[in-house]
C-alpha positions in Angstrom: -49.4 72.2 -40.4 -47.4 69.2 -41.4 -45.1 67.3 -38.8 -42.1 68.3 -40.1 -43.0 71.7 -40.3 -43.9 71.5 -36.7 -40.2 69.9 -35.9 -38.8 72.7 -38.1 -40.5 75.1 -35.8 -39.7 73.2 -32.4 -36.4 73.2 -33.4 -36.1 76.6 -33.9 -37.4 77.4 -30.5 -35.0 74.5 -28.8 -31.8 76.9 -30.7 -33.5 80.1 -28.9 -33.9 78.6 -25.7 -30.5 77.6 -25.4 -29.4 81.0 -26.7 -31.2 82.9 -23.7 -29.0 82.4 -21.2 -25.9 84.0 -23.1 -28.1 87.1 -23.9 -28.6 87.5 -19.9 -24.6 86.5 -19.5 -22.8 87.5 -23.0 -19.3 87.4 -21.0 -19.6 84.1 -20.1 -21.4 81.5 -17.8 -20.0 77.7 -16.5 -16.8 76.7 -14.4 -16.1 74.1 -16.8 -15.4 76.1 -19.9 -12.5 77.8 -19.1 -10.8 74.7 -18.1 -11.4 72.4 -21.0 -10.2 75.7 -23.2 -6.9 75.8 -21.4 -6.5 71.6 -22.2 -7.6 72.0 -25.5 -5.7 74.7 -26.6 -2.5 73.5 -24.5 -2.7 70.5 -26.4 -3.0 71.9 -29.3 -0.1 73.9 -29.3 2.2 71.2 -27.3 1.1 68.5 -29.2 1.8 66.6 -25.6 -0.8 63.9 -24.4 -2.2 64.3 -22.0 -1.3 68.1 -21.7 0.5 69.8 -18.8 -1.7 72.2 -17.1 0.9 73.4 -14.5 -1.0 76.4 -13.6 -3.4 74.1 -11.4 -0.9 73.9 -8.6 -3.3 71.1 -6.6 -3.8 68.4 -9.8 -1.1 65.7 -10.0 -2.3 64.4 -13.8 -4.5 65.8 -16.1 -6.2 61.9 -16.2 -9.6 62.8 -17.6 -11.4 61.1 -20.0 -10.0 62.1 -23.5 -12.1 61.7 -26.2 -13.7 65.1 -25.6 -11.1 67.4 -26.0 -9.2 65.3 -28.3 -12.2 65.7 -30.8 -12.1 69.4 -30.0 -9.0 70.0 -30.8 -9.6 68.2 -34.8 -11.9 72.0 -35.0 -10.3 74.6 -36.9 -8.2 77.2 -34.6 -10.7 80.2 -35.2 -13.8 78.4 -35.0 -12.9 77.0 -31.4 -11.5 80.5 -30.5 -15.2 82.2 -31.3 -17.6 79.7 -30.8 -16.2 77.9 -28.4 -19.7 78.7 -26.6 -22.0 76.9 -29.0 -20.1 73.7 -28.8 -22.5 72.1 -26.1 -25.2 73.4 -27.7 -24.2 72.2 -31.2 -24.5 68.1 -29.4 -27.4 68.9 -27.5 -28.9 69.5 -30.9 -27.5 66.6 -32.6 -29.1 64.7 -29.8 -32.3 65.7 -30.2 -32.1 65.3 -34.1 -31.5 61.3 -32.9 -34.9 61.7 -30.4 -36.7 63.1 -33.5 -35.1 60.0 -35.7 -35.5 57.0 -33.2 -38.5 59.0 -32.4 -39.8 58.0 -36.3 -38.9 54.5 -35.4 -40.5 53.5 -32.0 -43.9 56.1 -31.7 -44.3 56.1 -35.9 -44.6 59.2 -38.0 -47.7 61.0 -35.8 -47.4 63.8 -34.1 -46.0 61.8 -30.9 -43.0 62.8 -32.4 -43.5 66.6 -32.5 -44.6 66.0 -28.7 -41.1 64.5 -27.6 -39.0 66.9 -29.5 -41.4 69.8 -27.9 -40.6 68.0 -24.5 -37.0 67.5 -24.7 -36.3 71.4 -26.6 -38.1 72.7 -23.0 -36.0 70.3 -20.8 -34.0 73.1 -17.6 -31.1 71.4 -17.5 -30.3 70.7 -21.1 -30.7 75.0 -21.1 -29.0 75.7 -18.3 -26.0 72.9 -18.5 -24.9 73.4 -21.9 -23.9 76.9 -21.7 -20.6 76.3 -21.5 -17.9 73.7 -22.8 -18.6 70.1 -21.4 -18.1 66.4 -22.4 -21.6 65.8 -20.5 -23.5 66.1 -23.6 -21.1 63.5 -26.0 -21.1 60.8 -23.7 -25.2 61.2 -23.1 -25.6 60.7 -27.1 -22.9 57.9 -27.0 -24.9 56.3 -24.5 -28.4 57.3 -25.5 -26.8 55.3 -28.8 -25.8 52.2 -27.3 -29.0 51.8 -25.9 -30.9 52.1 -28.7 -28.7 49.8 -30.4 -28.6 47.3 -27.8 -32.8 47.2 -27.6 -32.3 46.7 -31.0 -30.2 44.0 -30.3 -33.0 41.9 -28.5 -34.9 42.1 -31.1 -32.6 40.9 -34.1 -29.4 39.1 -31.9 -28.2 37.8 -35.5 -26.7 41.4 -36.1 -23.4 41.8 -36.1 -23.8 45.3 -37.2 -26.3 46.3 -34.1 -23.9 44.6 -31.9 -20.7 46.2 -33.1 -22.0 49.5 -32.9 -23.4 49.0 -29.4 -19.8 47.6 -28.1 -18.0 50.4 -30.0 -19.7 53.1 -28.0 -20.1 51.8 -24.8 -16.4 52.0 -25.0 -16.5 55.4 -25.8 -18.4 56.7 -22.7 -15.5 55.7 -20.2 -13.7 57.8 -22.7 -15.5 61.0 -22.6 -17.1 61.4 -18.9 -17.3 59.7 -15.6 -20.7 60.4 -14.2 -22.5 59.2 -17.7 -20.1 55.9 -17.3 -21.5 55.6 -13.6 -24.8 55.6 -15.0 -24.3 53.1 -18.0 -23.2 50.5 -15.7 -25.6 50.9 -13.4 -28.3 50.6 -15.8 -26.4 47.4 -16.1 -26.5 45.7 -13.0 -30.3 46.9 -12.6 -31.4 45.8 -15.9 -29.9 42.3 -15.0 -31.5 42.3 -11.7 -35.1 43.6 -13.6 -34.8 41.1 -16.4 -32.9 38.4 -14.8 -30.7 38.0 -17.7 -26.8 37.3 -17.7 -25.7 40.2 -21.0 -26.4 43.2 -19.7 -23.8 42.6 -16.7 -21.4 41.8 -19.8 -21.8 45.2 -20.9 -19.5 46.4 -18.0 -15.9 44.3 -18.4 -16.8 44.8 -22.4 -16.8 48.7 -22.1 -13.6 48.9 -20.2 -11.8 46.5 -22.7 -13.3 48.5 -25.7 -12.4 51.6 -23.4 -8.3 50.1 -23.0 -7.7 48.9 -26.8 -9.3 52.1 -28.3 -7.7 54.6 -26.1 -4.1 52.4 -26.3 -4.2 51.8 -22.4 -4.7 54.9 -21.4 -8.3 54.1 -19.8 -6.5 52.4 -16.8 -4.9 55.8 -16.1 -8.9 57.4 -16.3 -10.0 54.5 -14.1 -7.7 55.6 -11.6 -8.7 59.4 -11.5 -12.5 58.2 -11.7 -11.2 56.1 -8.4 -9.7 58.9 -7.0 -12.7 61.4 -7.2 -15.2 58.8 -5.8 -13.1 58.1 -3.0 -12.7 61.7 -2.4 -16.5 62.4 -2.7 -16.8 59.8 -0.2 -14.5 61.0 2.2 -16.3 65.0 1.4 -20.1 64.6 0.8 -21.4 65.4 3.5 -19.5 69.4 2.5 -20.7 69.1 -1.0 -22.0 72.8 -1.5 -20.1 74.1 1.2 -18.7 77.3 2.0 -15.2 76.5 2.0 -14.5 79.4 4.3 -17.7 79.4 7.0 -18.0 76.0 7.3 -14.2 75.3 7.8 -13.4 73.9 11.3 -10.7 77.0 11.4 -13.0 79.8 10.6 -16.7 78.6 11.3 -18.7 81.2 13.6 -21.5 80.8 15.8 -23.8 81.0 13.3 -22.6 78.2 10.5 -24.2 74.8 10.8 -23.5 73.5 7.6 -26.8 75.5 6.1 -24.8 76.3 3.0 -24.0 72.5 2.2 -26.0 70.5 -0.2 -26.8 67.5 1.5 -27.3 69.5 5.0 -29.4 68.3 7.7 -33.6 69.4 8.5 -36.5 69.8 6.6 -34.8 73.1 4.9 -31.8 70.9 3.8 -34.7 68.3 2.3 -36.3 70.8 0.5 -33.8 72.3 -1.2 -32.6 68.4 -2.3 -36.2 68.3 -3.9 -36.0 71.5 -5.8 -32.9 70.5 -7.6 -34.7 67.0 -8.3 -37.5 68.3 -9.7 -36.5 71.5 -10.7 -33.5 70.6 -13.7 -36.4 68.4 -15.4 -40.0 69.2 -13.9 -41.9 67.3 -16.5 -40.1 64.0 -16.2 -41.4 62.9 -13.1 -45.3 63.6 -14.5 -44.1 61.6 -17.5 -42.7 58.7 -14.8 -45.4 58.4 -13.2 -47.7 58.4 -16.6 -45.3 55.8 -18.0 -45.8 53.4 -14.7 -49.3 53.8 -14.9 -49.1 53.1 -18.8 -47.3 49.6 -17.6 -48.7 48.8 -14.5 -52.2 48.9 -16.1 -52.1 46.8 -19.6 -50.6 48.3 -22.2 -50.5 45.9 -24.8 -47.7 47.1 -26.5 -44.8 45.2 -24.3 -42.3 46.1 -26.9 -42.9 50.0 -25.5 -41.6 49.0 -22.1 -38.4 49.3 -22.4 -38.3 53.4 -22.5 -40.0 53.3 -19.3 -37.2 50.7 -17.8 -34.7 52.8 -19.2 -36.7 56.2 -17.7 -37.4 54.4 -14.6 -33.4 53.4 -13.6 -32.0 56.6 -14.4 -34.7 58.1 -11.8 -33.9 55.8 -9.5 -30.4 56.4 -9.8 -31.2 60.0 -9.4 -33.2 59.0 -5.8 -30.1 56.7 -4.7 -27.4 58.7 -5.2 -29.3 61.7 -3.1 -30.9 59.9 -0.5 -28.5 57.0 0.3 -25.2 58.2 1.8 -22.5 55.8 0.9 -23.9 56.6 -2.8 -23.2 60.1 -2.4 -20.2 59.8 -4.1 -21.5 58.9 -7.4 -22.1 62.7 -7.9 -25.3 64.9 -7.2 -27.9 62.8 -8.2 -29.9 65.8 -10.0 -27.0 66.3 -12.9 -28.3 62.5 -14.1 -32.0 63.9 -15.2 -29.3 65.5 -18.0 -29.2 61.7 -19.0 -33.5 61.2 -18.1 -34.1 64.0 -20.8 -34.0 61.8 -24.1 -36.1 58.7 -22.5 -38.6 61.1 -20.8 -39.2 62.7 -24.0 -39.9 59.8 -25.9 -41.8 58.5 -22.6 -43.8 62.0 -23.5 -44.7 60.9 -27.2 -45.7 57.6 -26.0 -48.0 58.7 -23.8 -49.6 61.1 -26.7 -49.4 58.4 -29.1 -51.4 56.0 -27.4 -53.6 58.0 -25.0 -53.7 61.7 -27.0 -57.2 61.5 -26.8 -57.5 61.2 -23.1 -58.0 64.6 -21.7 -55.7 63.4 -18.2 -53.1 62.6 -20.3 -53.1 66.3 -22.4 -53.2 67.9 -19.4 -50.5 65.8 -17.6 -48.4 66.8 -20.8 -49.4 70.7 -21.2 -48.5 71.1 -17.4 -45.1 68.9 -17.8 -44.3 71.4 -20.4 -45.5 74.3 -18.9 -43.6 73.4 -15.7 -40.6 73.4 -17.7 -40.7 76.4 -19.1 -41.4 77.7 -15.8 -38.0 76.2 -14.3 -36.5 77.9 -16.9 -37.6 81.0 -16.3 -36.5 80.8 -12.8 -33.0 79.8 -14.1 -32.7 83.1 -16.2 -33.9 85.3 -13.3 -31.5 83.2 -10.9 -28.7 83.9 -13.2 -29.3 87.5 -13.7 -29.2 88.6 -10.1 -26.4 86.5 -9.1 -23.3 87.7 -10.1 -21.3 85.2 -8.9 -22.7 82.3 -11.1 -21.7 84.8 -14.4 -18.4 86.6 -15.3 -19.4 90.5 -14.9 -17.7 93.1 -16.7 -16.4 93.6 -13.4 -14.9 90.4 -12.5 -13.2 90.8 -16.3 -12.0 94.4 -14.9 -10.1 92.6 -11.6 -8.7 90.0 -13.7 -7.0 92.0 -16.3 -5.6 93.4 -13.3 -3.7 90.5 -11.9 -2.8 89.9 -15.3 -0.7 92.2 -14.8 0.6 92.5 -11.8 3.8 90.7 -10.6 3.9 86.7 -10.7 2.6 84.7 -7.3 -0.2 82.5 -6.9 -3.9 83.3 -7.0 -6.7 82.4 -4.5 -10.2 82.8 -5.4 -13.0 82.3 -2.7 -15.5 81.3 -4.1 -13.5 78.4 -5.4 -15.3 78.4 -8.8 -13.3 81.3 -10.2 -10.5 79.2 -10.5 -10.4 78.0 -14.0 -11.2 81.5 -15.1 -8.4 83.0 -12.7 -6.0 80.4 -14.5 -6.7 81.2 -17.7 -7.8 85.0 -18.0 -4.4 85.6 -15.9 -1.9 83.4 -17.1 -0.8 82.9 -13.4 -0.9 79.8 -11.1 -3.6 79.7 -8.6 -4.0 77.3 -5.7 -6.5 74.7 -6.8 -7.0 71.4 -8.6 -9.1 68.6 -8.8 -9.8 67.7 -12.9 -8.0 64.4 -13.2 -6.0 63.0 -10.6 -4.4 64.2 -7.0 -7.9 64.7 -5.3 -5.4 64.2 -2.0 -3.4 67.5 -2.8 -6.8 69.2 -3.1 -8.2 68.2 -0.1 -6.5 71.1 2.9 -8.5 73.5 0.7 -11.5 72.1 -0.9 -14.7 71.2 -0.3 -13.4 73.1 3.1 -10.5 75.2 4.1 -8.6 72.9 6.4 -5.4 74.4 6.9 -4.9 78.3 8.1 -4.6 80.5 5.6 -1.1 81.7 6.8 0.6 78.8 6.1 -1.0 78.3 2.4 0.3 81.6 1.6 3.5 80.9 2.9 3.9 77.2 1.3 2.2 78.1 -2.3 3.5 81.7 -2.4 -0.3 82.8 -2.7 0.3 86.7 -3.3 -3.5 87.7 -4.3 -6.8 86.2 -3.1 -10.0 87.5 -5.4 -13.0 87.5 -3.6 -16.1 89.1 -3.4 -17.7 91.7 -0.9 -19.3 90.4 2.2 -18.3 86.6 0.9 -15.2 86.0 3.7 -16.1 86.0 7.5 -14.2 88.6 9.5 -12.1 86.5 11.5 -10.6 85.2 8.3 -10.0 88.3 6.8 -8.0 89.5 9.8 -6.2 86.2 9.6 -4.6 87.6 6.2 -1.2 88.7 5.7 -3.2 91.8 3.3 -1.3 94.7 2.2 -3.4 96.0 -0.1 -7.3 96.2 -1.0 -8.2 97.0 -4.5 -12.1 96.8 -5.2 -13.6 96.5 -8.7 -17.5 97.1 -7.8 -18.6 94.2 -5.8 -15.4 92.4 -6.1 -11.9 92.5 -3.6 -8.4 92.0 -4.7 -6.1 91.4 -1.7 -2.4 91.5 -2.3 -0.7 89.5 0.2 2.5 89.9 2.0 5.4 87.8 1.8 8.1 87.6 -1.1 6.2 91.3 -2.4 8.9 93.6 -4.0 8.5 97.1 -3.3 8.2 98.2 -6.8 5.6 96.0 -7.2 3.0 97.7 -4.8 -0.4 98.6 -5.9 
């Protein structure tokens, strides 16, 4: 079997992979998705920038990166409408087709290749992230790009061409997703500190001015919102994960101590911070620790060190932003091993390529790949008996209801069935945070803060979607309910206030 047969065949397995978790969800997975369809397709028929998403009654601008939907919008009506799904997946495979290519160029044409394309197609998070519509995956090939190009760079500094391209897209990833710009600059400042060399901290004021004269000035509104969220995180991580409704200061019982929340306290809180770290990309840390073996202990090829710099700063980006509290805000530090994939995997081939004979090294790679496919596994199980991380045929049934029922504002608890709410019902619904306003957002998310009386009243909320057994009692009897409707495991509650009488259920 020739190599490229062998990528042929890898690749074919990557597509199925990625195709598994819509056969276990076919109505739809993601909280995302819904919302980047409503910008899209607002903007496409409004032909206003940035759109008006006025159904989001907590979000002052719609100040999010653009490049993203912009570009989705160039795709033909019907297309979009279909496959919207496929999107994600369509980048994630046009990144791997540049692993397979820069793959050719830095482990040669040996089966190394086939060994980081295997690596990165078996990857959890690539699977289980890109399952819906996201701007994660663009801004990760941007910047996998403009690092490429940039190690190019050092090696030939006379090219204009390398050095164009490398500026030109690290402009672009301001444009297209916050958490992947966080990363980029931090790679930055630690490859300055590692190297002690002055251009890498140039990279950072050189983005944002590529950023400003390529998006005509609106990047300073997109630095804002970024601004916003990480102050808001700041203010709110210690309730990242939360239950908005247990773990509220109005509503908590005796038996809430934050156990719901991500970053909660003890040795159960810890462990559950290490299964997300190691369970979104189980084979990168083997390959991590192979790589600083690989330096630490003479390779002679120096040249090869720079995938494990580049490996070896995301991860600890990954450890900082999880472990060190004032970094908290830079996002859950587990979502960055979507960024670790493409360096691991070609960390993966060089380890075959220059150690395939060692039988440590086989095994370390057999078991980093075995371990993924394990992860994934757990994902699909995870996802099929949870109903709550999937739209169920019932959850459709309940919101074709409140499609239509009379106008008022929706509330859905959990929180994440908000974008789907908006968009499925046409009607506003009392949430926010997806470009700027993270203030307005704040009495109800990550924690209900303010009692659910006087929401109602203020945001005319008429119907609160929930599910059975999800809301504590003393905040159900705290509703101003008229009317239960159940739809299987799921609760519409019609609320009183402003209700005609012709309009009851």
């Amino acid at each position: 079997m020739t190599v490229d047969f062998a990528l042929s065949v890898i690749t074919f397995a990557a597509v199925a992979l990625r195709w598994l978790p819509h056969l276990v969800a076919p109505d739809g997975i993601g909280v995302d998705h819904w919302f980047w369809k409503a910008y899209i397709e607002t903007y496409r028929r409004t032909k206003q920038f940035p759109p008006h998403l006025p159904q989001f009654l907590l979000d002052r601008e719609q100040w999010y990166p653009p490049l993203f939907p912009l570009l989705m919008a160039y795709l033909p009506p019907a297309l979009f409408e279909r496959y919207a799904y496929v999107v994600a997946l369509g980048i994630d495979l046009l990144r791997m087709a540049l692993l397979m290519g820069i793959g050719r160029l830095v482990l040669g044409p040996g089966w190394a290749v086939a060994a980081a394309a295997l690596f990165y197609a078996a990857t959890p998070i690539l699977i289980s992230y890109n399952t819906q519509l996201n701007p994660r995956g663009l801004a990760a090939l941007f910047l996998d790009i403009a690092i490429v190009l940039i190690y190019l760079w050092t090696l030939d500094r006379g090219s204009i061409w390398l050095l164009g391209g490398a500026i030109l897209l690290s402009g672009a990833v301001p444009l297209t997703h916050k958490m992947t710009t966080q990363l980029m600059w931090f790679l930055c400042l630690a490859t300055a500190a590692v190297t002690q060399s002055w251009w890498p901290l140039a990279v950072i004021p050189v983005s944002i001015g590529a950023a400003t004269i390529m998006s005509g000035g609106f990047y300073w509104k997109v630095l804002r919102a970024h601004a916003d969220i990480v102050a808001f995180w700041y203010r709110n991580w210690r309730w990242i994960g939360a239950h908005p409704v247990r773990e509220s200061p109005l509503y908590a019982g005796p038996d809430t101590h934050s156990s719901r929340a991500y970053f909660a306290g003890g040795w159960k809180g810890l462990l559950r911070r290490a299964q997300f770290l190691l369970g979104f990309n189980p084979g990168m840390w083997i390959v991590v620790a192979a790589l600083l073996a690989h330096v630490a202990f003479g390779s002679p090829l120096v040249p090869d060190r720079w995938i494990a710099l580049w490996l070896g700063l995301i991860v600890l980006f990954m450890i900082l932003t999880t472990f060190v509290p004032a970094l908290r805000c830079f996002g859950n530090g587990y979502l960055y091993a979507y960024n670790g994939a493409f360096p691991a995997a070609l960390g993966a081939g060089l380890i075959l390529r220059d150690y395939g004979a060692n039988f440590l090294a086989l095994a370390g790679y057999g078991a980093a790949v075995l371990a993924a496919l394990a992860s994934v596994a757990v994902y699909l199980f995870k996802l099929y008996k949870t109903p709550t991380v999937r739209v169920e045929p019932e959850l459709k049934e309940a919101l074709d209801f409140l499609a239509g029922q009379p106008d008022g504002t929706i509330m859905c608890l959990p929180q994440h069935w908000h974008d789907i709410a908006a968009y499925h019902t046409g009607k506003p619904v009392l949430f926010g945070g997806h470009g700027y306003g993270f203030r307005q957002l704040e009495p109800v998310f990550p924690r209900l803060m303010r009692p659910i009386a006087e929401l109602v009243d203020e945001h005319n909320v008429r119907y609160l979607i929930t599910s059975k057994g999800y809301l504590p009692e003393q905040f159900v009897s705290a509703l101003p309910a008229r009317t239960v409707v159940e739809f299987g495991g799921y609760q519409v509650y019609r609320l009183q206030g402003n209700v005609p009488p012709e309009g009851d259920l």
